[in-house]
N, C-alpha and C positions, 0 to 999 in steps of 0.2 A: 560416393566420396572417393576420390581419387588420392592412394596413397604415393608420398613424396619418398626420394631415396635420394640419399644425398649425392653428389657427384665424387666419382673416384678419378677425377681430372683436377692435377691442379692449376689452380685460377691461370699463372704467368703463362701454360701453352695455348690457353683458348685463343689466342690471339695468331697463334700461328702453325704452320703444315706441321706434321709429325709426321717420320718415318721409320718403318718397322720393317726387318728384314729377317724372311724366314731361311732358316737355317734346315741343313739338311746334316743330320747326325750317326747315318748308315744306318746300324742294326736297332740302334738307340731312338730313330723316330727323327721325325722334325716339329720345330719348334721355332715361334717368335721367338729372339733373341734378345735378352734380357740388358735395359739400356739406359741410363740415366735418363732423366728429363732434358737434360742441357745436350744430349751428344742424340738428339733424334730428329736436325733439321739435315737440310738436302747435303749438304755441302760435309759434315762429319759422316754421316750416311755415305754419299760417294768416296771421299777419303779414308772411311773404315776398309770396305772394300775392296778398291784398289792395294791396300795395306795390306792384303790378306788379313784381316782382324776374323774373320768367316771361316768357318770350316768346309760347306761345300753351298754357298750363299743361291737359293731356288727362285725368290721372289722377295719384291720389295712393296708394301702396302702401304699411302699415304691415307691421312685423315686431318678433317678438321673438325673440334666438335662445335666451335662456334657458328661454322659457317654446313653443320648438316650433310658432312659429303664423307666418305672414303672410296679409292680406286685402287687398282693393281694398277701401280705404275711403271715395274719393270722393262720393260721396252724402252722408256723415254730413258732413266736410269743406265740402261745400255748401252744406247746410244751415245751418252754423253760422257759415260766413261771411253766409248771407243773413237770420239770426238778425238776428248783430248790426248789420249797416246799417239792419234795418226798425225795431228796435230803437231805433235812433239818429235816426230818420229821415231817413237819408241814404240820395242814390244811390250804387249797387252802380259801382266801379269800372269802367269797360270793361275795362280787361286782366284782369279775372277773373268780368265778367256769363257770354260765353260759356261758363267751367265750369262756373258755378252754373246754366245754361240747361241743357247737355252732361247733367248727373247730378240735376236735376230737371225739367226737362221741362214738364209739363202744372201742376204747382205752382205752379212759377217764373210762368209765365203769368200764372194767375188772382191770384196776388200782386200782380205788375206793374199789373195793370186793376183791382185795387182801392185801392192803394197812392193 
């Protein structure tokens, strides 16, 4: 007999992505980042960030539990935050260059020296 546990998801996010962002806390450790249900799709996720809301922001982790899937999707994350500044032609924030450096790398770079 297969025992049941109840779900600690509630019902309204099964419907859609969740975004969780680990934080990096120096001597203190890192840690998921503790987030209301309402401020954890893409778009409050990328504008916390940008905002410096992060202390020193490592990785961003999507899921969905209806649809059976989570990813590390930092890269994509990155990129579309360094989308939009180059876009705007604005500088890239400090409190979130180093992720965008972290999960593009060699891009990031050659952006910066042509920018």
């Amino acid at each position: 007999m297969r025992s049941w546990t109840p779900s600690l998801v509630p019902k309204q996010i099964d419907e859609q992505n969740v975004y969780l962002v680990v934080d990096d806390f120096g001597p203190a450790g890192r840690a998921y980042r503790e987030a209301a249900v309402e401020a954890t799709d893409l778009e409050t996720v990328i504008g916390d960030l940008i905002t410096g809301q992060y202390t020193n922001p490592i990785r961003v982790v999507a899921f969905n539990t209806a649809e059976h899937w989570a990813d590390d999707v930092s890269a994509d994350i990155a990129h579309e935050i360094h989308r939009r500044f180059e876009s705007a032609y604005d500088d890239v924030p400090s409190t979130v260059a180093a992720f965008i450096a972290r999960h593009l790398g060699h891009e990031w770079q050659l952006s910066l020296r042509l920018a």
